[in-house]
C-alpha positions in Angstrom: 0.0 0.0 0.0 1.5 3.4 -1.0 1.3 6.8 1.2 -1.6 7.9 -0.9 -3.6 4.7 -0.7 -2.6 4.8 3.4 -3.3 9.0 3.5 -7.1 7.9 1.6 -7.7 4.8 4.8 -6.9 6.5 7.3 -9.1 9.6 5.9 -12.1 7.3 5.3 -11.8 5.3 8.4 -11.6 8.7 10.7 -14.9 9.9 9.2 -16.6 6.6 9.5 -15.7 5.4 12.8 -17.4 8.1 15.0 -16.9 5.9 18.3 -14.4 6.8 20.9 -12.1 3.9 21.8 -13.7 4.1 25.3 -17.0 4.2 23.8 -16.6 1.6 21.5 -15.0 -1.0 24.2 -18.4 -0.2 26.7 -20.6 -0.7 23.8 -19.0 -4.3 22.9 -19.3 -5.5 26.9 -23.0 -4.9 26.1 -25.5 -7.9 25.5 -26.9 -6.0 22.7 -23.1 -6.1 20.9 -22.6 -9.8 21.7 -26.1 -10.8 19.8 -25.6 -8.4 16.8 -24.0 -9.9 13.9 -22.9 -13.4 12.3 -21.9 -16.1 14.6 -20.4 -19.4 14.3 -21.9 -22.6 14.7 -20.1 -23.0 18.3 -21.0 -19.9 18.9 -18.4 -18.0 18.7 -17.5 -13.7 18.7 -19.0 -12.2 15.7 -16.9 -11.0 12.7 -18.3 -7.6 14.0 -17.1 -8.1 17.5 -13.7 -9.1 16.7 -13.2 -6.1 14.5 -14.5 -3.6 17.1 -11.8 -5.1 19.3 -8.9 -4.5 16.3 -10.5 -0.7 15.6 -10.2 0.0 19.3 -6.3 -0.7 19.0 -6.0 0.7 15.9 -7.3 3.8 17.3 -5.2 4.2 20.3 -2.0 2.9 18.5 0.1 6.1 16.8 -0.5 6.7 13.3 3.3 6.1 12.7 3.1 2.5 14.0 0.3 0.9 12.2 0.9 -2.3 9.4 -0.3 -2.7 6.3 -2.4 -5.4 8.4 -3.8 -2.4 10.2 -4.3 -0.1 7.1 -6.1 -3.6 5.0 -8.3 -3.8 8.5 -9.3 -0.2 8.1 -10.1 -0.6 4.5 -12.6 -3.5 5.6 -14.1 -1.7 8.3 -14.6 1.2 5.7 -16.2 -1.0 3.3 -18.2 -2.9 5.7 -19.9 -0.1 7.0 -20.6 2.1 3.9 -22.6 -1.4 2.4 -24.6 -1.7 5.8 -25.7 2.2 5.7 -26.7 1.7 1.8 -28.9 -0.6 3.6 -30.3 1.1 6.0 -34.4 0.0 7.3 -37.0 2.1 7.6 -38.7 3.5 10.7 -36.7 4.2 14.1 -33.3 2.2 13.8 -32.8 3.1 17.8 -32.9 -0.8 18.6 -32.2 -2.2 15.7 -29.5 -5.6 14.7 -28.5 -3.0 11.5 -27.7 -0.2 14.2 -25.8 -2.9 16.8 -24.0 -4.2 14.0 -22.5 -1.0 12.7 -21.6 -0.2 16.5 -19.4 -3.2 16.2 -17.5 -1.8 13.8 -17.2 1.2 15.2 -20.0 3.6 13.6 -23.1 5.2 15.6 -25.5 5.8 12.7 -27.2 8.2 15.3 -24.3 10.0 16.4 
C-alpha cells in the first residue's frame, strides 16, 4: 500500500468510525453487541465483534506504528460499514440488529 492509498484509509476510516475507543470497548461489553451480527456454529465472537476489538487498537495505536495489516483492516471496516448504511431499514433504527451491527465496527448511525 503506497502513502496515498494509506493517506485515503486512514481519511475514510476517521470519518466513519465516529466511536471513541472508550465508547466503542463499553458498547462491545453490552448484551446488545454480543447478539448483533454473524456467529459461528459453536457460537463463537461475531466478525463484528472481533473487529470492534482490532479498531479499538488501531485507534489508540500512533499513526506512525500501524501495518499494512492495520491499514487492509481499516479498508474492511470502511467497506463494511458504507454497504450496511446503503442498507439502512426504515422506521426508528434506535434498537435495531443494522444499528448494533455497525456499532461493532465502530459507527453510531445516530451520532
Amino acid at each position: 500500500m503506497d502513502d496515498e492509498e494509506r493517506r485515503e484509509t486512514w481519511e475514510q476510516f476517521r470519518e466513519l468510525v465516529n466511536m471513541t475507543p472508550a465508547g466503542l470497548e463499553k458498547w462491545l461489553e453490552s448484551d446488545e453487541s454480543h447478539s448483533a451480527g454473524q456467529h459461528g456454529k459453536d457460537g463463537a465472537e461475531s466478525t463484528g465483534h472481533a473487529s470492534g476489538r482490532r479498531i479499538v487498537e488501531i485507534q489508540r495505536s500512533k499513526k506512525g506504528d500501524l501495518s499494512d495489516d492495520d491499514y487492509q483492516h481499516m479498508r474492511k471496516v470502511v467497506g463494511y460499514v458504507r454497504r450496511h448504511l446503503a442498507q439502512r431499514p426504515s422506521g426508528d433504527v434506535r434498537d435495531t440488529r443494522w444499528r448494533h451491527s455497525l456499532m461493532n465496527w465502530g459507527h453510531d448511525p445516530l451520532a
